[in-house]
N, C-alpha and C positions, 0 to 999 in steps of 0.2 A: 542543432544537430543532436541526435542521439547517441548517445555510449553503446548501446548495441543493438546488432542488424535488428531489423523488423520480426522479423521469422523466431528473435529471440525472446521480445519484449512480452510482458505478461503479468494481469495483476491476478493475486488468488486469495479467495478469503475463505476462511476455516471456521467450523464453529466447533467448541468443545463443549461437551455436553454438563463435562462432571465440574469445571469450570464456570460454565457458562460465560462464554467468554468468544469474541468472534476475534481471529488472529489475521493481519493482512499485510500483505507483501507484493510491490511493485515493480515495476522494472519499465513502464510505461511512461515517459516526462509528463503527460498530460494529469495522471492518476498521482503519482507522483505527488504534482502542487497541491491536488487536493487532497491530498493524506496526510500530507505536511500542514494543513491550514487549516486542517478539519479534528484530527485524529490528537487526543491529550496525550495521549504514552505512545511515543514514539520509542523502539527500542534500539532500532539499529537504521541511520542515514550516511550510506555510505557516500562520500565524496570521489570526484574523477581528480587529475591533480591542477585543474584549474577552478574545482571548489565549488560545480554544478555537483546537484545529488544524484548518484546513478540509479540507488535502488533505497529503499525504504521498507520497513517492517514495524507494527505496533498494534496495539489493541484499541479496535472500536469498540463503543458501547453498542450495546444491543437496539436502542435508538434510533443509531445511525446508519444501520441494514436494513434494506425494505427490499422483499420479495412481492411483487404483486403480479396481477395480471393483466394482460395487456387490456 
């Protein structure tokens, strides 16, 4: 089960230019595992109080972003 409604859940990824630097933040349990399993600098894994992650934030490399076309 999820920590919050459906309506609330949402993953966003940012790029900074002067950084270069793509920033990502979940709220989605599926995006979630893989942010967690994928992603080296994780900054912030917030836990519920039985110790599932609810939300997640960290920096992917530029790598690991692919915009394509269908």
């Amino acid at each position: 089960m999820s920590y919050y409604p459906r309506e609330e859940q949402e993953t966003l990824y940012a790029y900074d230019p002067v950084s270069n630097t793509w920033a990502v933040h979940s709220t989605y349990p599926p995006h979630i595992k893989s942010i967690l399993a994928r992603v080296e600098t994780i900054t912030l894994a917030h836990e519920d109080e039985d110790g599932t992650v609810i939300a997640v934030e960290g920096y992917a490399d530029k790598e690991q972003i692919r915009l394509y076309k269908k």
